[in-house]
Predicted model as a PDB file, atoms N, CA, C, CB and O in Angstrom, pLDDT in the B-factor column:
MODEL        1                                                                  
ATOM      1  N   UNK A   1       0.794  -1.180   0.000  1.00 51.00           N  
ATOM      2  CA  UNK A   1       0.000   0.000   0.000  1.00 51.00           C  
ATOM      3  C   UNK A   1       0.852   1.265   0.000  1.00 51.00           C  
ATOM      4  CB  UNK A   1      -0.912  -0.014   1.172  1.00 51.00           C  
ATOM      5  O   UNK A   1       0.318   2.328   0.318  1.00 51.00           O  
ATOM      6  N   UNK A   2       2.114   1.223  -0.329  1.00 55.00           N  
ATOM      7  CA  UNK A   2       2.816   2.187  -0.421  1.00 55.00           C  
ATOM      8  C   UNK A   2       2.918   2.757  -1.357  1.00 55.00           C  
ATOM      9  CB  UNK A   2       3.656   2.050  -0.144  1.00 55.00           C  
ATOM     10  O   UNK A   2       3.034   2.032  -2.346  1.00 55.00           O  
ATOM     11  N   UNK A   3       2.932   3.751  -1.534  1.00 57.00           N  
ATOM     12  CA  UNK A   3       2.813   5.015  -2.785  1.00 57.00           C  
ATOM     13  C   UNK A   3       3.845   5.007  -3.376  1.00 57.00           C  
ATOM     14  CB  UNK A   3       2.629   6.530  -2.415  1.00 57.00           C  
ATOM     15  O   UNK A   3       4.625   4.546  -2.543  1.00 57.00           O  
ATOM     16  N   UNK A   4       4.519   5.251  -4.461  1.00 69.00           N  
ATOM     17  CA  UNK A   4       5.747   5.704  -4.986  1.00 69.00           C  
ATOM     18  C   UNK A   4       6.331   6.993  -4.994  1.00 69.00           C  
ATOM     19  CB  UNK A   4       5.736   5.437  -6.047  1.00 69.00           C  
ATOM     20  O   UNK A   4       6.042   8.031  -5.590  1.00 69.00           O  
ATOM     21  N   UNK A   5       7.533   6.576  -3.911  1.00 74.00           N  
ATOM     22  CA  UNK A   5       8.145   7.866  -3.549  1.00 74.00           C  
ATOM     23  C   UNK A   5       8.857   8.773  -4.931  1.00 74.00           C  
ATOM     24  CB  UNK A   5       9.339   7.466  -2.384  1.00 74.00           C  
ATOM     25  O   UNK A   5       9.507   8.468  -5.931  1.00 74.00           O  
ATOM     26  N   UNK A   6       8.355   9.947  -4.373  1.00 73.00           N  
ATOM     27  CA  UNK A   6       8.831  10.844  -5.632  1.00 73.00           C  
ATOM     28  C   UNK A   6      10.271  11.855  -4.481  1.00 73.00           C  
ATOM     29  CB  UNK A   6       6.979  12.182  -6.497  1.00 73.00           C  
ATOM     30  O   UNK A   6      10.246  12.405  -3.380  1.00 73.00           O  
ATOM     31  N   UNK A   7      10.917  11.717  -5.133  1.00 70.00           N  
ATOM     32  CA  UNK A   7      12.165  12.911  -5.018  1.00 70.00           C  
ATOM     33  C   UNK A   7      11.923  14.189  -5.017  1.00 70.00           C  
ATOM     34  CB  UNK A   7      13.088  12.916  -6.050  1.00 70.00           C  
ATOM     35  O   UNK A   7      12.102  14.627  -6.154  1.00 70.00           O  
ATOM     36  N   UNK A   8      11.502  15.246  -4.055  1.00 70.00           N  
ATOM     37  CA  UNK A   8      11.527  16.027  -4.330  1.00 70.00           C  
ATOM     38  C   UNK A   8      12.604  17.067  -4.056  1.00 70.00           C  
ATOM     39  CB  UNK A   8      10.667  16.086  -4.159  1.00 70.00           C  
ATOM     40  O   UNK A   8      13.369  16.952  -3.098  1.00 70.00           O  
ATOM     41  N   UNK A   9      12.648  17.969  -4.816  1.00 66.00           N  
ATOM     42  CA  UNK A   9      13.996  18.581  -4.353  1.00 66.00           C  
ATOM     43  C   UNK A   9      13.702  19.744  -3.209  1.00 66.00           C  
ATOM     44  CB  UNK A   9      14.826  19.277  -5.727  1.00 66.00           C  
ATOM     45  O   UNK A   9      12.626  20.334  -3.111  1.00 66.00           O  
ATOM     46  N   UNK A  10      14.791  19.952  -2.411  1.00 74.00           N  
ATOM     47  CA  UNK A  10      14.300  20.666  -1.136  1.00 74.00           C  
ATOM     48  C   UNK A  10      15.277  22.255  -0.998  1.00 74.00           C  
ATOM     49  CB  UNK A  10      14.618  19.447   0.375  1.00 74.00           C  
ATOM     50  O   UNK A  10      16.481  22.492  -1.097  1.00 74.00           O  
ATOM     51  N   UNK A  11      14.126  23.077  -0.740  1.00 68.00           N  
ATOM     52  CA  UNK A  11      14.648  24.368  -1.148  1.00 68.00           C  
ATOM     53  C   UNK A  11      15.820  25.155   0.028  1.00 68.00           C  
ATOM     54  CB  UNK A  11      13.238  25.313  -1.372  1.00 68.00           C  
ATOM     55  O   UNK A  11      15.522  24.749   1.152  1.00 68.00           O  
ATOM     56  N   UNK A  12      16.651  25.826   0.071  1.00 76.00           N  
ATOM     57  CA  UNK A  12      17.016  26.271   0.667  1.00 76.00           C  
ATOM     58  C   UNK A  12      17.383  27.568   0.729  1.00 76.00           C  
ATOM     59  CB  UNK A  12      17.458  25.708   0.791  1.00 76.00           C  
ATOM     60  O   UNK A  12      17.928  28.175  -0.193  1.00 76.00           O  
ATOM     61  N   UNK A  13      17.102  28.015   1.787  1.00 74.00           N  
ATOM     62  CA  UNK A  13      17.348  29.499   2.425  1.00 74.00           C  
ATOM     63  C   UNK A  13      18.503  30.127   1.263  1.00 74.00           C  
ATOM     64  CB  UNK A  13      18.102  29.405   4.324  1.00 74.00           C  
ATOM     65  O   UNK A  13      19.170  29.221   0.763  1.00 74.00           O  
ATOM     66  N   UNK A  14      18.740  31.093   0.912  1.00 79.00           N  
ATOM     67  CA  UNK A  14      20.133  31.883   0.238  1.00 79.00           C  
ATOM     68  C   UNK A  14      20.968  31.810   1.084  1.00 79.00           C  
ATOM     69  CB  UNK A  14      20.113  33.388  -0.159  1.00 79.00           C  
ATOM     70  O   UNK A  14      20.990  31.290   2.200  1.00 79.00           O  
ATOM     71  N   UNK A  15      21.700  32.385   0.477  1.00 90.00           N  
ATOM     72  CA  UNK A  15      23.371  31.787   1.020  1.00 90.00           C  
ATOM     73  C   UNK A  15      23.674  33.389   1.027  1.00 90.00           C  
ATOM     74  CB  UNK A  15      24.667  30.491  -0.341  1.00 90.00           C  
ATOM     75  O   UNK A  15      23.555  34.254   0.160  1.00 90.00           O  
ATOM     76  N   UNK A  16      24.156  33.411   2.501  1.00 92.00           N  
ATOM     77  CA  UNK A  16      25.185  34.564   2.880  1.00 92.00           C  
ATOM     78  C   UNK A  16      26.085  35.317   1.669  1.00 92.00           C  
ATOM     79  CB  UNK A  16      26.262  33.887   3.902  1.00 92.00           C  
ATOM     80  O   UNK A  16      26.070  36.293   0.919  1.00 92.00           O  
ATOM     81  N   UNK A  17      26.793  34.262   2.001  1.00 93.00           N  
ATOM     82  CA  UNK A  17      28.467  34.048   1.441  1.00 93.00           C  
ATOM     83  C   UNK A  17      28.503  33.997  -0.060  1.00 93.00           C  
ATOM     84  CB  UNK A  17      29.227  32.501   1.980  1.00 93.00           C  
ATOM     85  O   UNK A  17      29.480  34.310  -0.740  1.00 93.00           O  
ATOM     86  N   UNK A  18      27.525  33.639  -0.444  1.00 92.00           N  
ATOM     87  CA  UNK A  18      27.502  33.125  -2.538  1.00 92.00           C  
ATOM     88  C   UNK A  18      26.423  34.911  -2.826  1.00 92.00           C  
ATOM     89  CB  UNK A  18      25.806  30.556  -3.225  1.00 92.00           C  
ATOM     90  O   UNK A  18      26.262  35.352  -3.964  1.00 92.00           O  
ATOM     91  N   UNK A  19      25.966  35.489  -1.815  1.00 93.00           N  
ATOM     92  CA  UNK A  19      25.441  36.648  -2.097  1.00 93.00           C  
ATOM     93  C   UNK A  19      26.216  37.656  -1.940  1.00 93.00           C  
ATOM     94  CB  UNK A  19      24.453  36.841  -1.511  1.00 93.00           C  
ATOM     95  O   UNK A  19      26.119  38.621  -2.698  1.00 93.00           O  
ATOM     96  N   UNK A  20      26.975  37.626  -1.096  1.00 95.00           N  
ATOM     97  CA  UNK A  20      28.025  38.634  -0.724  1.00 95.00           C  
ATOM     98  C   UNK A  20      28.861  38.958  -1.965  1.00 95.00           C  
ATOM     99  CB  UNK A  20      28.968  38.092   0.451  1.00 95.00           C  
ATOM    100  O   UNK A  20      28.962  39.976  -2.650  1.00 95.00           O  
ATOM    101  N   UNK A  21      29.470  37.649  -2.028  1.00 96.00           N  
ATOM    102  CA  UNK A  21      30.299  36.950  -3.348  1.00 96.00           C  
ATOM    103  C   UNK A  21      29.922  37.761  -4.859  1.00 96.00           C  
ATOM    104  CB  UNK A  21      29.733  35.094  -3.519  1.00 96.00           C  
ATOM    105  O   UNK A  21      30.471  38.565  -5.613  1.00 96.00           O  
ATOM    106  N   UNK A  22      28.768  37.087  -4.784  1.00 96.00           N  
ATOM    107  CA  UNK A  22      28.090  37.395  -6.123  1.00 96.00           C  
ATOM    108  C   UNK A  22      27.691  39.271  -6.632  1.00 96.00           C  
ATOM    109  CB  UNK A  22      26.547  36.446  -5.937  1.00 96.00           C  
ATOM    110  O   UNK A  22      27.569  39.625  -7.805  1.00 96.00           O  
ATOM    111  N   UNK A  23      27.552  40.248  -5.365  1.00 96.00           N  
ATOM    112  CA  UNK A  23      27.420  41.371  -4.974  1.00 96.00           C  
ATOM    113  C   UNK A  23      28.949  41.959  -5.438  1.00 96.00           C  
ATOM    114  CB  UNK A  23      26.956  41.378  -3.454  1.00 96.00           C  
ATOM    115  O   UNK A  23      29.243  42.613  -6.439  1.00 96.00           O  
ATOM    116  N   UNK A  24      29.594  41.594  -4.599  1.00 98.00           N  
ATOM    117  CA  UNK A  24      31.503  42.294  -4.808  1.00 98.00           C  
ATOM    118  C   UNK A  24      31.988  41.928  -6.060  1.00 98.00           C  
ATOM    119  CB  UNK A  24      32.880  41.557  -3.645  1.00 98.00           C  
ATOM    120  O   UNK A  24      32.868  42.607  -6.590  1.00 98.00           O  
ATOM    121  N   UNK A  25      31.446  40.773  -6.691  1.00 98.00           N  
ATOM    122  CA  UNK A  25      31.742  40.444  -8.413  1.00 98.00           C  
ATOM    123  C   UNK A  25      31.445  41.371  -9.311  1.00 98.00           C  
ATOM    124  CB  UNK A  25      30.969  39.302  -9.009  1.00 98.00           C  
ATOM    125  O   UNK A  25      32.132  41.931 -10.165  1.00 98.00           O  
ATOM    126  N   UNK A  26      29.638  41.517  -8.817  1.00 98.00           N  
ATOM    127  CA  UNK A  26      28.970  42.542  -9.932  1.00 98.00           C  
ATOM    128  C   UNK A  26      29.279  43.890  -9.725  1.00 98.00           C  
ATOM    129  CB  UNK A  26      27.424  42.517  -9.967  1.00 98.00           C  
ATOM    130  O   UNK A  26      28.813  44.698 -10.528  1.00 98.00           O  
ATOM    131  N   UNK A  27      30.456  44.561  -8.168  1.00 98.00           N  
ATOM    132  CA  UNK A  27      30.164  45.916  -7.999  1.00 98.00           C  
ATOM    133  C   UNK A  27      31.695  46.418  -8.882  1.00 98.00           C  
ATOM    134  CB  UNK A  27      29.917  46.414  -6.130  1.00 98.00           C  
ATOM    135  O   UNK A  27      32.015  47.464  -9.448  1.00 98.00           O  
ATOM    136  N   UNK A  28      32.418  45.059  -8.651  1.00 98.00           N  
ATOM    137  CA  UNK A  28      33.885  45.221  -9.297  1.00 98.00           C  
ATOM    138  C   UNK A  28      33.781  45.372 -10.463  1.00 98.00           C  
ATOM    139  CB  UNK A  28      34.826  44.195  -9.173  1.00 98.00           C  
ATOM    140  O   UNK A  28      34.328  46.392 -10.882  1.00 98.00           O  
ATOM    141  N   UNK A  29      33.182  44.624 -11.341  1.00 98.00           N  
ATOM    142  CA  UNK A  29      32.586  44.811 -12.750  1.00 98.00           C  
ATOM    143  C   UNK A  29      32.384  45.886 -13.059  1.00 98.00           C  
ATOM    144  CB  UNK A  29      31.507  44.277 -13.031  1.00 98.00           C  
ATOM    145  O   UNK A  29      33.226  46.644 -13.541  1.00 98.00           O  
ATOM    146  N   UNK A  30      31.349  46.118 -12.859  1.00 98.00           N  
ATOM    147  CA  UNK A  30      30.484  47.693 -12.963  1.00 98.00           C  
ATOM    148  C   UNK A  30      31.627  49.027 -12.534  1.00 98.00           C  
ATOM    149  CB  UNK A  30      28.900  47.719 -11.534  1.00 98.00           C  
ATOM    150  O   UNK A  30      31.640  50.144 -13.052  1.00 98.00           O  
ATOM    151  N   UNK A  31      32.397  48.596 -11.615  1.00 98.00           N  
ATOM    152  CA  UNK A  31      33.570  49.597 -11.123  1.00 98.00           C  
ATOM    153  C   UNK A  31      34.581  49.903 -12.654  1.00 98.00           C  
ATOM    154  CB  UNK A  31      34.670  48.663  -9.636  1.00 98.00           C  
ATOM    155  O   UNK A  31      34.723  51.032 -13.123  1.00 98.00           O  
ATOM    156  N   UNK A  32      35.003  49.046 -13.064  1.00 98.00           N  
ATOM    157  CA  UNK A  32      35.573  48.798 -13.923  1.00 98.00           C  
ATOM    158  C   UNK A  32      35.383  49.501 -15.179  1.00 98.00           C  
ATOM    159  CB  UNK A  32      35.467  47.765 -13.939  1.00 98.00           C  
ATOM    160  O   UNK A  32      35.957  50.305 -15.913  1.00 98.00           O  
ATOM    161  N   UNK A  33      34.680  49.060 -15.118  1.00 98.00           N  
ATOM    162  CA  UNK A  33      33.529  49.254 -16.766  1.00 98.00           C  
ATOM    163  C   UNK A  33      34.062  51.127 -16.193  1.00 98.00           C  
ATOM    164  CB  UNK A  33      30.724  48.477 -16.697  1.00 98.00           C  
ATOM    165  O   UNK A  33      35.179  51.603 -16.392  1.00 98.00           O  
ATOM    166  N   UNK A  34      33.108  51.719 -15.617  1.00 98.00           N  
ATOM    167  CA  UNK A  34      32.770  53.131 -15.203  1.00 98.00           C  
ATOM    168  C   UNK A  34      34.702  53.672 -15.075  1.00 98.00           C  
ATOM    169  CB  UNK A  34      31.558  53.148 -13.340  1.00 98.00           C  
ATOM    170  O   UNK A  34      35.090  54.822 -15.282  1.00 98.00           O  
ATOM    171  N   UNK A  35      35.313  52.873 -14.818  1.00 98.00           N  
ATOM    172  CA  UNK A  35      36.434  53.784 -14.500  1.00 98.00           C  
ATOM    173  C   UNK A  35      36.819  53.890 -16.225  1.00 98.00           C  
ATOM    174  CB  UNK A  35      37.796  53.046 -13.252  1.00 98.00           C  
ATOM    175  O   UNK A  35      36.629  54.962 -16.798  1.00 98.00           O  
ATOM    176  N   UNK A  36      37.466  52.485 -17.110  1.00 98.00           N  
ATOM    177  CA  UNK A  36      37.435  52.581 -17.990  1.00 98.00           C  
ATOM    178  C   UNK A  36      36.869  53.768 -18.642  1.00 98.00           C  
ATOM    179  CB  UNK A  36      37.150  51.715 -18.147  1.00 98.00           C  
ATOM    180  O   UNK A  36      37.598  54.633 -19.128  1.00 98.00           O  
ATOM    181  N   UNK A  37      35.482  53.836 -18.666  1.00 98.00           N  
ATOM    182  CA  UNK A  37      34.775  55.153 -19.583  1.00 98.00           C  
ATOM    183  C   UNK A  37      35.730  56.457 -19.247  1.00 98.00           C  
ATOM    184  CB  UNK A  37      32.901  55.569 -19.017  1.00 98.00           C  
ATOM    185  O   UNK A  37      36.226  57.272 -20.024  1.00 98.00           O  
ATOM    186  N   UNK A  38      35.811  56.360 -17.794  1.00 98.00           N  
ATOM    187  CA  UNK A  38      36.260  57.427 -16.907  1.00 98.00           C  
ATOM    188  C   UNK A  38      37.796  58.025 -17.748  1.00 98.00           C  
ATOM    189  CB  UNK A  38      36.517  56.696 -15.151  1.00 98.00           C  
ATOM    190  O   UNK A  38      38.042  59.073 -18.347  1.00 98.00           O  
ATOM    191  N   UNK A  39      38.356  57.187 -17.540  1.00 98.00           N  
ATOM    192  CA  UNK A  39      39.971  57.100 -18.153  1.00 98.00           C  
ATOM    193  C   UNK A  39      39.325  57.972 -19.880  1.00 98.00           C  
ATOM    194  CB  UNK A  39      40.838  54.724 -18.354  1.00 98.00           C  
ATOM    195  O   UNK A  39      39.238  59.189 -20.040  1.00 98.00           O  
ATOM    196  N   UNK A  40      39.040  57.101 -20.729  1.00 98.00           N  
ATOM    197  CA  UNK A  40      38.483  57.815 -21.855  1.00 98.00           C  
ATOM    198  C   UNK A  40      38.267  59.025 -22.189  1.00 98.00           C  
ATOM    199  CB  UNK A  40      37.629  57.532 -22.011  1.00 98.00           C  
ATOM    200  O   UNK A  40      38.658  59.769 -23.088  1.00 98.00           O  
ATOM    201  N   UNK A  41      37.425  59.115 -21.121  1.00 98.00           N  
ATOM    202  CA  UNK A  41      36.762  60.371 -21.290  1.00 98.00           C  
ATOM    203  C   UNK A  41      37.739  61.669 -20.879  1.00 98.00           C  
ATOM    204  CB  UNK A  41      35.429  60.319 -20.391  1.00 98.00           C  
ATOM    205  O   UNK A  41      37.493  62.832 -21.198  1.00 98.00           O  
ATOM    206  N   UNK A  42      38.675  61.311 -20.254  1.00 98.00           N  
ATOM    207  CA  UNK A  42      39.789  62.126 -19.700  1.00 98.00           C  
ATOM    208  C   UNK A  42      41.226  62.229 -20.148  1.00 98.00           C  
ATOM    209  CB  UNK A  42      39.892  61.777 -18.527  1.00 98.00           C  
ATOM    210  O   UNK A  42      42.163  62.815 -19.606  1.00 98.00           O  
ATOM    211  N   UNK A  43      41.174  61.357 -21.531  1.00 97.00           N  
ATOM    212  CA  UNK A  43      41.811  61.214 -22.730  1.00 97.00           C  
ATOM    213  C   UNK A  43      41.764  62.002 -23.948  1.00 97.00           C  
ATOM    214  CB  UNK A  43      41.546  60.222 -23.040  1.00 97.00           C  
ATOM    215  O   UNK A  43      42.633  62.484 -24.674  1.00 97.00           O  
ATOM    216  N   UNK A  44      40.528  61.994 -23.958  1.00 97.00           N  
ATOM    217  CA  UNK A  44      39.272  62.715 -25.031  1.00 97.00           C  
ATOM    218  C   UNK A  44      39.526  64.524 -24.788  1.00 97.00           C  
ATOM    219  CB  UNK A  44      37.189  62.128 -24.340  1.00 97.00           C  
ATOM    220  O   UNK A  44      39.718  65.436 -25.593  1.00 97.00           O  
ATOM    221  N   UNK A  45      39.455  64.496 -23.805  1.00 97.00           N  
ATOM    222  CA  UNK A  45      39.716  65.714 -22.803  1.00 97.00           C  
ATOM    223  C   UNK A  45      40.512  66.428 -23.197  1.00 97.00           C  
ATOM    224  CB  UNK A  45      40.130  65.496 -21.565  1.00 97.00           C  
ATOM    225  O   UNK A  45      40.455  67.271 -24.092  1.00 97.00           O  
ATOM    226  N   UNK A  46      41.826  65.929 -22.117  1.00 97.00           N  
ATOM    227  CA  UNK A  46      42.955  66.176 -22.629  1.00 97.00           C  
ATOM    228  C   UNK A  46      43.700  66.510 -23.884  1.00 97.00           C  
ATOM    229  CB  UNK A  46      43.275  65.532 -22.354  1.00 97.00           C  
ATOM    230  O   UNK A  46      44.461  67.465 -24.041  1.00 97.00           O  
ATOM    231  N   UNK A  47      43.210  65.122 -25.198  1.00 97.00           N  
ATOM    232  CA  UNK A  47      44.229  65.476 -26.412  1.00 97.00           C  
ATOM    233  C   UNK A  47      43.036  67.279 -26.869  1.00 97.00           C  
ATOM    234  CB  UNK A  47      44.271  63.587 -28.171  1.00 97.00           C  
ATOM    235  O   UNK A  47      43.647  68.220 -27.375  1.00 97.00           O  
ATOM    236  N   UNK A  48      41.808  67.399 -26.651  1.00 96.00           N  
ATOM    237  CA  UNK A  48      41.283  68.704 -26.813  1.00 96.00           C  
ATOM    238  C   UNK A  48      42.052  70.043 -26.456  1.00 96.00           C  
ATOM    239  CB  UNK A  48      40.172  68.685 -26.103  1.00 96.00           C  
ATOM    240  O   UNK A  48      42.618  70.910 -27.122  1.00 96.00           O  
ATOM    241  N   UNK A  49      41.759  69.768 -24.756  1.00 96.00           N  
ATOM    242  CA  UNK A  49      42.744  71.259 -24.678  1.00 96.00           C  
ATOM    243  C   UNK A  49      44.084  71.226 -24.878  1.00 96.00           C  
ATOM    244  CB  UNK A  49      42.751  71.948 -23.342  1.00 96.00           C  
ATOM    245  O   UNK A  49      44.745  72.264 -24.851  1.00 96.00           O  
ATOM    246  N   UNK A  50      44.784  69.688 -25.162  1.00 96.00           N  
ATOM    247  CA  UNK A  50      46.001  70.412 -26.197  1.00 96.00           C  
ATOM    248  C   UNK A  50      46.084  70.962 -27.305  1.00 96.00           C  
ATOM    249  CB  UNK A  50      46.783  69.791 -26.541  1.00 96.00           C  
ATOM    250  O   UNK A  50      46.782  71.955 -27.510  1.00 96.00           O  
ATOM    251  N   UNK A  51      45.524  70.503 -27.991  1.00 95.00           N  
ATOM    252  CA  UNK A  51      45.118  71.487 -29.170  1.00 95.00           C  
ATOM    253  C   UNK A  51      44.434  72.246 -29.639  1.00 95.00           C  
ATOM    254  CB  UNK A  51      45.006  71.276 -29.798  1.00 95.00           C  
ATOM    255  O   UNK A  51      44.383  72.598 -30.818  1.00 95.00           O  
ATOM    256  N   UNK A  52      43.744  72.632 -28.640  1.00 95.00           N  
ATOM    257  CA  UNK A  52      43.610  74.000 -28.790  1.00 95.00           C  
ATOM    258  C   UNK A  52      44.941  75.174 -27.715  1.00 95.00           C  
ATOM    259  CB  UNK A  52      41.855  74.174 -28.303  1.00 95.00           C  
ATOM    260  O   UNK A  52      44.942  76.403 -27.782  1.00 95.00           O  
ATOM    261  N   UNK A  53      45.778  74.452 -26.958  1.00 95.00           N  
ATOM    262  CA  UNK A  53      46.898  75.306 -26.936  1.00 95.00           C  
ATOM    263  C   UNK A  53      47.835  75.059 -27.690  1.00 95.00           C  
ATOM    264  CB  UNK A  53      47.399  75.420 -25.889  1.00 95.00           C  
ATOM    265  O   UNK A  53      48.696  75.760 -27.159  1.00 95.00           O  
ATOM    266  N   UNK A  54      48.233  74.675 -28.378  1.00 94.00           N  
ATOM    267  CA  UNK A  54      49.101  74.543 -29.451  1.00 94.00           C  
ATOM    268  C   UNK A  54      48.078  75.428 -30.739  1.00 94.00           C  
ATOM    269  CB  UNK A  54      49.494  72.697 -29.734  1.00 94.00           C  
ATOM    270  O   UNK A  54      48.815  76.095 -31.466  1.00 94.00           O  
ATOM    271  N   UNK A  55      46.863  75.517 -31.046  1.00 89.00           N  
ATOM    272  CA  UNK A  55      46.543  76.626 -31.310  1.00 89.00           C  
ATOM    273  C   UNK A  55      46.077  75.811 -32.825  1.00 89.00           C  
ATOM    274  CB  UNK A  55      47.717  77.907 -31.094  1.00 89.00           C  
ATOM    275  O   UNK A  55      45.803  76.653 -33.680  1.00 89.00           O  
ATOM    276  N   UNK A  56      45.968  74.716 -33.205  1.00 92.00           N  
ATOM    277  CA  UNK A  56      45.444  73.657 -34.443  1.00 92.00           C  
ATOM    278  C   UNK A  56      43.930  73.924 -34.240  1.00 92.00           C  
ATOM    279  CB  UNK A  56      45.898  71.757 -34.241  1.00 92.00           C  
ATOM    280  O   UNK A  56      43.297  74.118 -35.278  1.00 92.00           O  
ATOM    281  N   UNK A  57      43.236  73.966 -33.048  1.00 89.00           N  
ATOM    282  CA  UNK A  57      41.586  73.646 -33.120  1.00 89.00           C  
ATOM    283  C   UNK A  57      41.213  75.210 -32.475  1.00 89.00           C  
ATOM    284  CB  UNK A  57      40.904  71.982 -31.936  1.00 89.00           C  
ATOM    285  O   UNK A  57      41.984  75.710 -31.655  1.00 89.00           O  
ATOM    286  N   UNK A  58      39.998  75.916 -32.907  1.00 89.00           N  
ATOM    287  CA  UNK A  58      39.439  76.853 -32.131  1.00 89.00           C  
ATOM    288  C   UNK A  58      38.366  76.635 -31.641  1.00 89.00           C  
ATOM    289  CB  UNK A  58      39.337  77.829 -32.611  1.00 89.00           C  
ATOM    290  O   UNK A  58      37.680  75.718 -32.092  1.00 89.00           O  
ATOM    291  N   UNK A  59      37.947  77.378 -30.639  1.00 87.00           N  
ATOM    292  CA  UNK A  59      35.923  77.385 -30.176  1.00 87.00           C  
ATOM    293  C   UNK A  59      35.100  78.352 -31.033  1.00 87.00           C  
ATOM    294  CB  UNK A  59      35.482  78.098 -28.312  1.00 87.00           C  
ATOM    295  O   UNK A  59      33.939  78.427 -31.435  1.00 87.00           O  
ATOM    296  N   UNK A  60      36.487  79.217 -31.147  1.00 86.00           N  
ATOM    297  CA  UNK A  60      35.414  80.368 -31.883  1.00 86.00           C  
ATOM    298  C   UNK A  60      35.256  79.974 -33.936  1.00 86.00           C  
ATOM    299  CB  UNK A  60      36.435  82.450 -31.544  1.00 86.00           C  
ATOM    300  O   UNK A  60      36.080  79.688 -34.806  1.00 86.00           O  
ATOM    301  N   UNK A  61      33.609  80.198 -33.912  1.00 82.00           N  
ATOM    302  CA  UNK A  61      33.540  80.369 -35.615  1.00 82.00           C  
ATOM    303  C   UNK A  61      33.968  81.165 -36.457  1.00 82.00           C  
ATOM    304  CB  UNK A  61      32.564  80.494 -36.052  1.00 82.00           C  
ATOM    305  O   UNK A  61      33.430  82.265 -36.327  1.00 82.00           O  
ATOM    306  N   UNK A  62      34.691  81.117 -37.263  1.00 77.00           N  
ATOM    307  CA  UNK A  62      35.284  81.837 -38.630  1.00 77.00           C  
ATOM    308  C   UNK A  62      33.999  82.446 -38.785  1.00 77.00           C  
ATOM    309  CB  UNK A  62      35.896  80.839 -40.071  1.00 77.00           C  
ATOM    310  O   UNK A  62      32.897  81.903 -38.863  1.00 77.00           O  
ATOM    311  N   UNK A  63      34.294  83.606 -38.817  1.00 80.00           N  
ATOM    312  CA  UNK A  63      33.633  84.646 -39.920  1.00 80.00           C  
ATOM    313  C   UNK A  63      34.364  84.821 -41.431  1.00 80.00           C  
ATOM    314  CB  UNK A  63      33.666  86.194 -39.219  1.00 80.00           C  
ATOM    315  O   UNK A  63      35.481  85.079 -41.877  1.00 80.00           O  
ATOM    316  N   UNK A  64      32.783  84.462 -42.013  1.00 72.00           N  
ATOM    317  CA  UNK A  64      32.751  84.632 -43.397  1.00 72.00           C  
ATOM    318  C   UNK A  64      33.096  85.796 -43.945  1.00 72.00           C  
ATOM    319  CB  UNK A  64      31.662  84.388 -43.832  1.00 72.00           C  
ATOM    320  O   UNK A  64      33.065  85.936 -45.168  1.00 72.00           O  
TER     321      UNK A  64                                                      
ENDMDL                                                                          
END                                                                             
């Protein structure tokens, strides 16, 4: 009269440690990424106001 046992799988609570983990992975990432741009953008920058002191690029428009 016994039923056939089924396996079920048994859930467990989250994990501290694999969240923590998983948190400092994705913030390092994302750190990364943002500094990268950061660096770029301060590249971008830079080769600008050199040249416009060396005096190759202006802000102001030529008059026609």
């Amino acid at each position: 009269m016994a039923g056939a046992r089924i396996a079920h799988a048994t859930l467990k609570g989250p994990s501290v440690i694999k969240e923590i983990l998983i948190g400092v992975t994705l913030g390092i990432a994302a750190g990364s990424v943002w500094k990268m741009h950061h660096w770029n953008e301060q590249r971008r920058v830079r080769a600008f106001y050199d040249l416009l002191d060396k005096g190759e690029i202006t802000v102001v428009a030529a008059e026609e």
